[in-house]
Structure formats: structure tokens, C-alpha cells
C-alpha positions as CSV (number, residue, x, y, z in Angstrom):
1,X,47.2,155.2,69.4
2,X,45.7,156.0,66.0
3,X,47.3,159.3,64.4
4,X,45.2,160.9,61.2
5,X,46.9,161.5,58.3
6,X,46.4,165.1,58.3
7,X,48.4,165.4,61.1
8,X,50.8,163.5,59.7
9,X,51.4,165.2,56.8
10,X,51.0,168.7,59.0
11,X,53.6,167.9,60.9
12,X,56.0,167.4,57.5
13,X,55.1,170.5,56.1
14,X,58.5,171.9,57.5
15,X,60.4,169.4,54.9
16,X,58.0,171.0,52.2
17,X,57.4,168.0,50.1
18,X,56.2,168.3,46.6
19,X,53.2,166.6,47.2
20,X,50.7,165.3,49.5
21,X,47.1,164.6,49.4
22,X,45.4,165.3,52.4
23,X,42.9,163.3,54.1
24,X,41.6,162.1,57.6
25,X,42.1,158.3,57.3
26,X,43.5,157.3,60.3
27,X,46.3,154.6,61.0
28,X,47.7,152.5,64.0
29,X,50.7,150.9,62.7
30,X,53.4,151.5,59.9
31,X,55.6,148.9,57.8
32,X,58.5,149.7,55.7
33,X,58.0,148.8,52.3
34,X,59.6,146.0,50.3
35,X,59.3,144.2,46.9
36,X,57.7,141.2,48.6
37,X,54.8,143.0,50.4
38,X,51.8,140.8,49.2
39,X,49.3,142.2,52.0
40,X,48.0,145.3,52.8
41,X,45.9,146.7,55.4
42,X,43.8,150.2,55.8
43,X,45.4,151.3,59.1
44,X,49.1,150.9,58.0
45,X,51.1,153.3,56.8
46,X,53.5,151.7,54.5
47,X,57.2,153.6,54.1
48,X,59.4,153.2,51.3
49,X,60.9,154.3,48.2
50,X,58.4,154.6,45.0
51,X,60.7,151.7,43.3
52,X,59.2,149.4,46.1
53,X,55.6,149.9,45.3
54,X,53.8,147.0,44.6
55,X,53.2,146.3,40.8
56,X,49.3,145.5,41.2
57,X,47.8,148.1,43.5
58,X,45.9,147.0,46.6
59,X,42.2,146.7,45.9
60,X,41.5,148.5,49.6
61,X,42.5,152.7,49.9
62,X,45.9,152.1,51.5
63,X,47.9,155.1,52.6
64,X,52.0,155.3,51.5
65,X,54.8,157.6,52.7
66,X,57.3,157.6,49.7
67,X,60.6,158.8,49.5
């Protein structure tokens, strides 16, 4: 099941975060981010902290969940 990232990010508005940029790109799995992450796909959400974002950013719009 594909869930938009609006909706996503709708439904953590509760936890107020300091900032988000909306958009309807959807997504059908997530992965947790880690420093050896060499591949990246469109509809993945990847999860992590911002000190395990990859050093060359993907070429391709990929969406992230930092925190």
C-alpha cells in the first residue's frame, strides 16, 4: 500500500517538527538509514539521523525522515 507524503507528514504535525516540505510523492517501502547506503530508490522513505546522510546526494528526488 502506497501512503503520500502529505499524509505522512499530516499525521506528525502533532510532534510539531521544525520543518517539513510538503509534497505528494508517494512511497511503498521505508529503510533505515546507514553510512553504507549506496542505493536509493523513489518509493523509499529512508529513516535516520542527518549524520547518516549520504555524502554525495542521490541523483533521483528521494524522500528522508531525519531525526
Amino acid at each position: 500500500m502506497a501512503v503520500k507524503i502529505s499524509g505522512l507528514l499530516e499525521s506528525l504535525s502533532d510532534l510539531n517538527p521544525t520543518s517539513a516540505r510538503n509534497c505528494s510523492h508517494e512511497v511503498r517501502t521505508f529503510r533505515l538509514l546507514n553510512n553504507t547506503l549506496k542505493d536509493f530508490y523513489t518509493d523509499c522513505i529512508y529513516i535516520g539521523k542527518t549524520s547518516q546522510l549520504p555524502s554525495v546526494p542521490p541523483s533521483a528526488p528521494i524522500s528522508f525522515l531525519l531525526i
